[in-house]
N, C-alpha and C positions, 0 to 999 in steps of 0.2 A: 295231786299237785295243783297248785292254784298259783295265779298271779299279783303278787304284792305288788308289784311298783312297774315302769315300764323299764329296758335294760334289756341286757345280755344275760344270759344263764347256760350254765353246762350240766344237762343232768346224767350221774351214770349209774348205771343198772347193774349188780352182778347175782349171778346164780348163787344159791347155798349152797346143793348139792355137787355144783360144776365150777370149772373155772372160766364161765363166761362174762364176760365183759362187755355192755353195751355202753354206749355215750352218746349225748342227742345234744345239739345245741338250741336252745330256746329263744326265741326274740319277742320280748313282751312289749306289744305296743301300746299306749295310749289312747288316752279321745283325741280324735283327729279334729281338728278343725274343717266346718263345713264350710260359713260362710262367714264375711266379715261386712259393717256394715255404719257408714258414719252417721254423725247426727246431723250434718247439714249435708246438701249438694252444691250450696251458693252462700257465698258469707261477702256481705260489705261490711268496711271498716275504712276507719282514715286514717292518714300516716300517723303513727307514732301510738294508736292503739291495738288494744290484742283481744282475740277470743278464744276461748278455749273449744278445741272440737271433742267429741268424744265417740269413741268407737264400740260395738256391738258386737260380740261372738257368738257365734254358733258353732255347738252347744254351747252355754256360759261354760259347762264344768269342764272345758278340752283342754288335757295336759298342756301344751304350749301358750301360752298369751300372750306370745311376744308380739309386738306393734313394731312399724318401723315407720316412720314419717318421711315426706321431703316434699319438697317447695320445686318448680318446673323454673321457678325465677325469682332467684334470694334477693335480689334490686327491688323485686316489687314487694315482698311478702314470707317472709321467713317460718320454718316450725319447729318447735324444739322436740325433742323426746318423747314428749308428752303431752305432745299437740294442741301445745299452746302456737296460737297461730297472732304474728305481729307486722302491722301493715306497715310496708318501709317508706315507698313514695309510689304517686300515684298510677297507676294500671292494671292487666291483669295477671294472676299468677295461679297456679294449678296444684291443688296440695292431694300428695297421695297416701294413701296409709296400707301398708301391704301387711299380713301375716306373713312370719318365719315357718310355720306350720302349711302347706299348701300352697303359698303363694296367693293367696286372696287378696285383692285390689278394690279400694273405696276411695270414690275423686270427690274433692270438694272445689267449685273454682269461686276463686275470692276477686274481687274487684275493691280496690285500693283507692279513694278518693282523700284529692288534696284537703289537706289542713284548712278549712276555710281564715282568711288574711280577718285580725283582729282589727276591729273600726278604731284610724286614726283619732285621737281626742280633737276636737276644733279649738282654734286659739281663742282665748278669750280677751274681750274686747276691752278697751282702757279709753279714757277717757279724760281730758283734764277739768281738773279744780281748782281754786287757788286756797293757797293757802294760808289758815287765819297767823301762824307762828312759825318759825324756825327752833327746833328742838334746842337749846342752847348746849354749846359745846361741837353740834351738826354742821356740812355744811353742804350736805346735800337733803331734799324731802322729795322722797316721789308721792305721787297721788296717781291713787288707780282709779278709773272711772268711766264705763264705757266703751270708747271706738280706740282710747289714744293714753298713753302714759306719758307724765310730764314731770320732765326732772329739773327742779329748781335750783342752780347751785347759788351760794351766799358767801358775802366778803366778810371780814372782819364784821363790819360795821352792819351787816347785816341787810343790804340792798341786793338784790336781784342781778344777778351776774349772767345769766344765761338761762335761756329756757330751751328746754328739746325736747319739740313732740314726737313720740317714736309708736308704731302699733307692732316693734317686736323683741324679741329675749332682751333682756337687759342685763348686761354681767359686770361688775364693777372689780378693778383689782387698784394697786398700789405699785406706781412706779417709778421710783428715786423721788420719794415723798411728795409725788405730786396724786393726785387724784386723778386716775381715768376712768371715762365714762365709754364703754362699747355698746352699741348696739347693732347684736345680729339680723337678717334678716333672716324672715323663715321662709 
């Protein structure tokens, strides 16, 4: 008798000559799992990135490979199945991997650094110029240049009705057919 697979067996035995009857039951076990073992002990990452861990058996060929993952603090650092490892927000968090086989334990402890803040754009500077024409049909022209932007508004006739120097947002809309002119500060 040999062992095909791991499992339960019942083997039974009878005499030729007699009416004896034995029956044994068999438990065929597998490669046990020795050791388990991760590829890191320490992993930084920043919020919203991932790493992948991976884990090492001993022997490679042991019937079980079940892995089981988890995180000491899914706020900081979450793992899935598969030990994909995802940094949530910043601190630290404890990631285990155990075998189903033995119970074998491998810690990785992850450190979770903030998102570093994307560098605000600076405003850029305006400056006034005067201007050689009025676009015909227009009856505002702005001119960028500089420290200051300068909005010319024009009558019928085409004379200079107002100037306004502004160094911010400038959003123009239309309200009961009059022209408005807003400017935000930043």
């Amino acid at each position: 008798m040999s062992a095909v697979s791991p499992g339960l067996a019942s083997v039974t035995a009878k005499a030729k000559d007699k009416d004896l009857l034995v029956q044994c039951d068999v438990t065929v076990t597998g490669k046990p799992v020795k050791s388990i073992k991760l590829n890191k002990t320490s992993l930084s990452l920043q919020e919203g990135s991932s790493e992948q861990l991976k884990v090492t058996i001993d022997p490679q060929d042991a019937t079980n490979q079940t892995i089981k993952y988890t995180s000491n603090n899914t706020k900081i650092a979450t793992v899935d199945s598969n030990g994909l490892v995802k940094g949530i927000s910043k601190g630290s968090a404890l990631i285990t991997a155990s075998s189903a086989d033995g119970g074998f334990v491998s810690e990785c402890k992850v450190n979770v650094n903030a998102k570093p803040e994307e560098p605000k754009p600076a405003p850029i500077p305006y400056k006034p110029t005067k201007p050689s024409s009025a676009p015909k049909g227009s009856n505002l022209l702005f001119s960028k240049k500089g420290g200051y932007m300068m909005v010319y508004v024009y009558r019928h006739i085409g004379a200079i009705e107002q100037l306004t120097p502004s160094t911010t947002d400038l959003e123009i809309y239309i309200e009961n057919d009059r022209l408005c002119v807003t400017f935000n500060d930043v």
